[in-house]
C-alpha positions in Angstrom: 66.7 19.1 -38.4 63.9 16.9 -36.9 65.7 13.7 -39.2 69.2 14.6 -38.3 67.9 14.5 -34.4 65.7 11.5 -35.1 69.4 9.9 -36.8 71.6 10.5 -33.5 68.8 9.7 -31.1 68.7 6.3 -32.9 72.7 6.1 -33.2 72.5 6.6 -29.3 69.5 3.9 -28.6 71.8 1.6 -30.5 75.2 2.5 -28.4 73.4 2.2 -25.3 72.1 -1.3 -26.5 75.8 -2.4 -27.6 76.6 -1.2 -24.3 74.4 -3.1 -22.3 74.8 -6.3 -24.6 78.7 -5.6 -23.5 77.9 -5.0 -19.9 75.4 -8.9 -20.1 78.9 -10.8 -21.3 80.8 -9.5 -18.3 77.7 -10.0 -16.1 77.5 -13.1 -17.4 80.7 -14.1 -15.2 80.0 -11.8 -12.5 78.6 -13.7 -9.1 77.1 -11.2 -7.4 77.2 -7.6 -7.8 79.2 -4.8 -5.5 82.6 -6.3 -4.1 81.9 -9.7 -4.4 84.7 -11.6 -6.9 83.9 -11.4 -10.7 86.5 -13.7 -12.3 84.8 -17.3 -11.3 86.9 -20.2 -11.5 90.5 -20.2 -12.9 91.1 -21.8 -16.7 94.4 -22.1 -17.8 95.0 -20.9 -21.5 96.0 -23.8 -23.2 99.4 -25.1 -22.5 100.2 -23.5 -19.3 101.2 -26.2 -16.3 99.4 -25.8 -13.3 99.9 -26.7 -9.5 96.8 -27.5 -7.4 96.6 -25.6 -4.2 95.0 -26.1 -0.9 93.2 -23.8 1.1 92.2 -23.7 4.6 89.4 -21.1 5.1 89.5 -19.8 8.7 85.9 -19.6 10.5 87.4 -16.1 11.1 87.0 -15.3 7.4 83.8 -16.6 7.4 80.8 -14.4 8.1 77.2 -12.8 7.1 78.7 -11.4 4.2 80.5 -14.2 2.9 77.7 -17.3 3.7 75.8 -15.3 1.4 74.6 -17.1 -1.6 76.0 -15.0 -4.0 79.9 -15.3 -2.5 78.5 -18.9 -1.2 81.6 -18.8 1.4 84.0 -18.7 -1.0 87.9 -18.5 -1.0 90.0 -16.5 -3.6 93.5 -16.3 -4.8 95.5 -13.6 -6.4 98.7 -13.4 -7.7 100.5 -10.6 -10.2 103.5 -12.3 -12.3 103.1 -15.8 -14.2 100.5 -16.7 -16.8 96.9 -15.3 -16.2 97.3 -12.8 -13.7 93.5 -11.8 -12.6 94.4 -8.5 -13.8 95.2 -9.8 -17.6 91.8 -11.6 -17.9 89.4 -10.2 -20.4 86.7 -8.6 -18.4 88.3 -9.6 -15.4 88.7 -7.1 -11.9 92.1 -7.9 -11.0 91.2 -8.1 -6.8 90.1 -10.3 -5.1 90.8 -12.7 -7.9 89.9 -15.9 -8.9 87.4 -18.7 -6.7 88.8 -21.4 -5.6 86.5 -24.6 -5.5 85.6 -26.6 -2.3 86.7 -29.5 -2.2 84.1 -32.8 -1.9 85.4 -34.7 1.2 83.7 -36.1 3.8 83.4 -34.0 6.8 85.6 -31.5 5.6 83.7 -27.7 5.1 86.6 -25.6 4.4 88.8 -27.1 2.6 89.4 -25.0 -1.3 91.1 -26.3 -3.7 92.6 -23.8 -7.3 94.9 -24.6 -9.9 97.8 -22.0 -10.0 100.6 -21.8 -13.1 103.3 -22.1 -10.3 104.7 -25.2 -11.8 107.0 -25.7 -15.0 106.2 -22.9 -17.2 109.7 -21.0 -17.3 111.0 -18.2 -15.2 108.9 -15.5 -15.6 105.8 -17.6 -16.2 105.0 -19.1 -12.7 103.0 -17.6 -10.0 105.8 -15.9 -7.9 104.1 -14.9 -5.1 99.8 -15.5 -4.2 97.9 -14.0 -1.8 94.6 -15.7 -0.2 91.5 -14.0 0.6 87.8 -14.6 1.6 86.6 -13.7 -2.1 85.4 -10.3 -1.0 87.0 -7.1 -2.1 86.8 -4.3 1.1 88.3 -1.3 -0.4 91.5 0.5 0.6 89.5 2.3 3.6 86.5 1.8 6.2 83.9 4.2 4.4 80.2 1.6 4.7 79.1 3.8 1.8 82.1 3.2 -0.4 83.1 0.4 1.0 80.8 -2.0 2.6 82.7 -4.8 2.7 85.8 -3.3 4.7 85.4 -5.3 7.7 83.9 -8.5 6.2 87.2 -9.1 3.7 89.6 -10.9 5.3 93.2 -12.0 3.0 96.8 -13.3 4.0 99.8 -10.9 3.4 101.5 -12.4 0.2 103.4 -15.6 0.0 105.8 -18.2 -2.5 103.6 -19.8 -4.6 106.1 -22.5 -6.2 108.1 -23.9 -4.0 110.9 -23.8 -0.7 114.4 -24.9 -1.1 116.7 -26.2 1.3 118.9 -22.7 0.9 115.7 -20.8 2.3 116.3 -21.9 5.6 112.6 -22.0 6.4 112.4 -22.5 10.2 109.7 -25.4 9.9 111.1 -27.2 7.3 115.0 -26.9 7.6 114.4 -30.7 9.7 112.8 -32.1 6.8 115.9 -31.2 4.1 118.5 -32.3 6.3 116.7 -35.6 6.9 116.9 -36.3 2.8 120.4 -35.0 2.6 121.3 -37.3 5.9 119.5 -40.0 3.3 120.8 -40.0 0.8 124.2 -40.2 2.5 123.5 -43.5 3.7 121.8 -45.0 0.3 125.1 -44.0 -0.8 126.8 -46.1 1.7 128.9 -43.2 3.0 130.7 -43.7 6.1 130.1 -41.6 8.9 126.5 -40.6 7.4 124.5 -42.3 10.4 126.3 -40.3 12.8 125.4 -37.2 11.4 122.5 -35.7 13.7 120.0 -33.6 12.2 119.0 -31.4 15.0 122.2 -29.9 16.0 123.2 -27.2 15.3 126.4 -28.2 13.5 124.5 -30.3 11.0 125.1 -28.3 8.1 129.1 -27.8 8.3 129.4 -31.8 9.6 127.2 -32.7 6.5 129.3 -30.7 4.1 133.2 -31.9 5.3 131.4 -35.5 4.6 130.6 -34.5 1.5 133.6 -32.7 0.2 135.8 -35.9 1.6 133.3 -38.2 -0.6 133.4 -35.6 -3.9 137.1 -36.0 -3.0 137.6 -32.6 -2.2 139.9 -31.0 0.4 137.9 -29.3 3.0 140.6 -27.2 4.2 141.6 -25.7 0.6 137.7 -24.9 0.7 136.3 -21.5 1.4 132.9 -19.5 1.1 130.2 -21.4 -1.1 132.7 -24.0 -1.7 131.9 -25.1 1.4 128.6 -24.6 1.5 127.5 -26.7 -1.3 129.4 -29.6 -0.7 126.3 -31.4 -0.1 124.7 -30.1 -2.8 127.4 -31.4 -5.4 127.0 -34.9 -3.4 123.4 -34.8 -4.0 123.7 -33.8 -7.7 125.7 -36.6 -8.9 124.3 -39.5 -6.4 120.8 -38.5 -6.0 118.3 -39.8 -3.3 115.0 -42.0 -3.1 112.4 -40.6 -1.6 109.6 -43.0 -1.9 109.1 -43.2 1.2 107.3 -39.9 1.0 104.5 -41.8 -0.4 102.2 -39.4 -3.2 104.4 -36.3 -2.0 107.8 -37.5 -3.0 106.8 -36.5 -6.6 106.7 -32.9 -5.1 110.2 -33.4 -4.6 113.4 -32.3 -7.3 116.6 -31.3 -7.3 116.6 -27.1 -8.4 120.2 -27.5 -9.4 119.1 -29.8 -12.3 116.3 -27.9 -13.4 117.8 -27.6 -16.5 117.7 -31.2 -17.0 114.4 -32.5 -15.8 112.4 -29.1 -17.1 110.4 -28.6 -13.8 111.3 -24.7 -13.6 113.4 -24.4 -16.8 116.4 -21.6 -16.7 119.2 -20.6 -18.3 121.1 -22.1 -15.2 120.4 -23.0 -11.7 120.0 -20.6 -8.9 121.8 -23.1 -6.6 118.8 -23.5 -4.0 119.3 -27.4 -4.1 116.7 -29.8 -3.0 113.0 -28.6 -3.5 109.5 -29.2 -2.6 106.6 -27.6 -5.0 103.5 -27.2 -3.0 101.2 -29.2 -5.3 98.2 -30.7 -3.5 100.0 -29.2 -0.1 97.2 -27.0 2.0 98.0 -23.6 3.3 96.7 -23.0 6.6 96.3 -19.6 8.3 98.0 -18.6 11.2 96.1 -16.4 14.1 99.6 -15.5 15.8 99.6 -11.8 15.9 103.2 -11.1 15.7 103.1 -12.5 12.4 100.6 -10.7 11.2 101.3 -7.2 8.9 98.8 -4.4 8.4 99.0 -2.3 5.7 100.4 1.5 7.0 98.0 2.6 3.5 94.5 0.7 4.4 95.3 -0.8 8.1 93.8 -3.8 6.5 95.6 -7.0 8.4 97.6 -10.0 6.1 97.2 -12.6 7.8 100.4 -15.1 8.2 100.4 -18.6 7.5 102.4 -21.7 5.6 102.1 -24.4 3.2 101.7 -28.0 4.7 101.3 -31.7 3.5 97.9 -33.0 3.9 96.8 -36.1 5.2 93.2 -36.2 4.7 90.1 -35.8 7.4 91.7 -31.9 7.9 94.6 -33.1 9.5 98.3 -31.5 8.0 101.6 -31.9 9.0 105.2 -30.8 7.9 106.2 -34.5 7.0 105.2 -35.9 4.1 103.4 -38.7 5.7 101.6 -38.6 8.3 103.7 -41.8 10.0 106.8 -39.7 9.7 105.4 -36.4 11.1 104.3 -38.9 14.1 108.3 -40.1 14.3 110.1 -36.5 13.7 107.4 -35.0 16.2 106.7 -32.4 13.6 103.9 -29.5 13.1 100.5 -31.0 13.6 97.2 -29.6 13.1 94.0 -30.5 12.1 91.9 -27.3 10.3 88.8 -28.6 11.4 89.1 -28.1 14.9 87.0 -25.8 17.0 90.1 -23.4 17.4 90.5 -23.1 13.6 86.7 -23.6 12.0 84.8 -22.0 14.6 86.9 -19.7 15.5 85.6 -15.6 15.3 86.8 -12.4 14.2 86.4 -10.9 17.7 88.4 -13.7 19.2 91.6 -12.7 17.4 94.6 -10.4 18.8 94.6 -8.7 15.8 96.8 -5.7 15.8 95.5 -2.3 15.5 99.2 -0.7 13.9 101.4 -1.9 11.1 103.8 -4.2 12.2 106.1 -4.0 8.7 106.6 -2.2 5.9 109.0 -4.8 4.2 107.3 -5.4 1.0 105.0 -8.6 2.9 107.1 -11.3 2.3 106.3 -14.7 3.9 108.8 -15.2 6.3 110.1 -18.2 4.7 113.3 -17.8 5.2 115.2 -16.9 8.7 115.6 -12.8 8.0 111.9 -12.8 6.4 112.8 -13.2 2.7 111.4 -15.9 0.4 113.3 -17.0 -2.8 111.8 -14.9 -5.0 111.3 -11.3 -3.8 108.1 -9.9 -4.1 107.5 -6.7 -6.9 109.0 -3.4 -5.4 106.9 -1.3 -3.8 104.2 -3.9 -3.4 102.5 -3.9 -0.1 101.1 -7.4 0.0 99.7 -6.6 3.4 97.2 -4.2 1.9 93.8 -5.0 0.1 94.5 -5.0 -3.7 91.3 -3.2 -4.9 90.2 0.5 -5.6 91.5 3.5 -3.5 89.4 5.7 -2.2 89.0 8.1 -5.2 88.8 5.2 -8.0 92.5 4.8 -9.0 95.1 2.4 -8.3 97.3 3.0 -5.2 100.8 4.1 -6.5 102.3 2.1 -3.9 100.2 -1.4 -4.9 101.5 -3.2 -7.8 98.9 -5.8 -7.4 96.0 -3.1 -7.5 92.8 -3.9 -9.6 91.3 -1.3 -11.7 87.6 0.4 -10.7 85.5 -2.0 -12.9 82.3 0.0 -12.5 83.7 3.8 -13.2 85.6 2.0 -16.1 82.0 0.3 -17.2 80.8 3.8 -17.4 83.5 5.4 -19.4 82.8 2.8 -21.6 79.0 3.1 -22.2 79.4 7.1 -22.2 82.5 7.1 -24.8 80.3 4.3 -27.1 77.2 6.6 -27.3 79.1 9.8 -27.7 81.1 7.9 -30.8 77.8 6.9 -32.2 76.3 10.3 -32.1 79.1 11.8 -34.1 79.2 9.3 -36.7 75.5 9.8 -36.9 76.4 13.3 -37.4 79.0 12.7 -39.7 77.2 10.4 -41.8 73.8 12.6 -42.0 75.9 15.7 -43.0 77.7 13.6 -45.7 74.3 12.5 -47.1 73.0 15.8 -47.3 75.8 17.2 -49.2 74.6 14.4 -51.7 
């Protein structure tokens, strides 16, 4: 008895040990312990194409908890469809994802910087849909003992992560696709095409009865999407030079020939027409409070915010130069200013009731609907981390799993397996 007891007391010190040796390779990645991010920096597995996005870290999002050397004032990403989800990683605690890396510029603090597959890797292996946070996971309700980093975890409610079209109708950048249709009008020597004004209203139908008459089509013998993608057809077969963009006009391509230049490879085109990806763009936050959602499950706020070209020194606009934005008086901003930077928590209207329960999409285009639709029943404006009792919120596709109860079931199922084949094994040599 005394040498069968003596066996599974040494089968268990030698679980425990694999368990800890287990627990040291997961550590290993870990940055700090509690809810502080695990994942580290994203890697792509070999052969997936990558995007590098900007980040604009609030001085809202910034505060004791997240100057603190372990989280080192990090900024995080997550995202749940496309290659590598935070979830999929071995070892990895799916919220609040992976760090993104501060970028070395001079006089520039809070500028991130993360490579995201959100850029040529097929249709179901891009990064739909991301969500930015401060790197701290807060829990799904304020409880200090459970979760102590409630308050401190700040995130955005969930937004494209590829790229806008001219079909989404975004409200900021609408100017910006009808200036590059109205272009490529004239490079094509079309008459009438400096007439064409791109800030009335009637742009769109004006631009497309020029088309049709240059596709030699009948506009009147048109109807529906005939009509609609008039330019579109023009713009297919002529094309347009952007170089005037500068380094952004490689963001540029043409979604109806994506079939043809590989960028987001489909069976066939979804008809969005010209495209911007949002590689090297920075997303900035926005502090308007009618924008912002708050989850009816956690009353945790998503933040709002947009994707803009960035001109160096903090300052963005929605051109792709900075001399253009200047001309088209477009959306200026500079992320370093007092008002962004050293802006607080307690400053904000933040707004103490859900505003929406639509699922958290970005708003990109005019009835609050971005290209691709965001899982159903996700709540992006929600934290995606454990619920209160350790499981994954039914209503949270994006939710990460309860790393340190799963730790434990681990260990405990490791020794218990180890005892019994000590067991087993002891038994089998007595019967010898």
């Amino acid at each position: 008895m005394k040498k069968l007891f003596s066996i599974v007391l040494a089968g268990t010190m030698a679980a425990s040990m694999m368990a800890v040796s287990a627990m040291s390779v997961s550590a290993d990645e870990e940055l700090a312990p509690g809810g502080f991010g695990v994942l580290g920096e994203y890697k792509p597995t070999d052969g997936v194409n990558t995007n590098r996005l900007l980040f604009a870290m609030p001085g809202a999002w910034q505060n004791d908890t997240t100057k603190k050397e372990q989280c080192g004032g990090a900024a995080g990403i997550y995202w749940w469809s496309g290659y590598d989800t935070p979830d999929n990683v071995a070892g990895g605690h799916g919220w609040p994802g992976y760090k993104a890396k501060q970028v070395a510029e001079e006089g520039v603090e809070n500028l991130f910087e993360i490579d995201v597959p959100s850029y040529g890797n097929g249709e179901t292996g891009n990064a739909t849909q991301i969500i930015w946070d401060n790197y701290l996971d807060g829990g799904m309700e304020r409880d200090p003992a459970k979760n102590p980093f409630y308050d401190a975890a700040a995130q955005t409610r969930d937004f494209p992560g590829q790229y806008y079209s001219r079909t989404d109708e975004h409200s900021t950048y609408d100017i910006l696709f009808r200036y590059i249709y109205k272009l490529a009008f004239q490079q094509a020597g079309v008459e009438g095409a400096d007439d064409l004004d791109i800030n009335a209203d009637s742009f769109w139908e004006a631009a497309n009865k020029l088309a049709a008459e240059a596709n030699g089509a009948d506009w009147d013998s048109l109807s529906g999407d005939e009509k609609t993608f008039q330019v579109d057809n023009f713009l297919d077969d002529n094309g347009v030079d952007l170089s005037a963009f500068g380094d952004y006009a490689s963001n540029f391509f043409n979604e109806d020939l994506v079939g043809e230049d590989d960028l987001y490879p489909r069976e066939e085109s979804q008809g969005f027409g010209e495209s911007f990806h949002f590689n090297n763009m920075v997303f900035v936050v926005s502090f308007d409070p009618d924008k912002m959602q708050a989850s009816p499950v956690s009353g945790k706020i998503g933040f709002d915010g947009d994707f803009y070209f960035y001109y160096g020194g903090g300052e963005y606009g929605s051109w792709p130069t900075k001399e253009l934005n200047e001309e088209m008086k477009g959306v200026s901003g500079n992320f370093m200013s007092d008002a962004y930077w050293k802006s607080k928590m307690g400053d904000l209207s933040i707004p103490s009731t859900p505003t929406s329960t639509d699922g958290g999409n970005s708003g990109g285009k005019k009835d609050g609907t971005t290209t691709v639709p965001a899982p159903s029943g996700t709540d992006a404006g929600s934290s995606t981390s454990d619920t209160a009792n350790g499981s994954n919120s039914s209503n949270n596709s994006n939710g990460a799993i309860a790393t340190g109860q799963a730790s434990l079931a681990v260990i405990v199922f490791i020794v218990l397996v180890a005892g019994i084949g000590a067991v087993i094994f002891t038994r089998r040599r007595t019967q010898k």
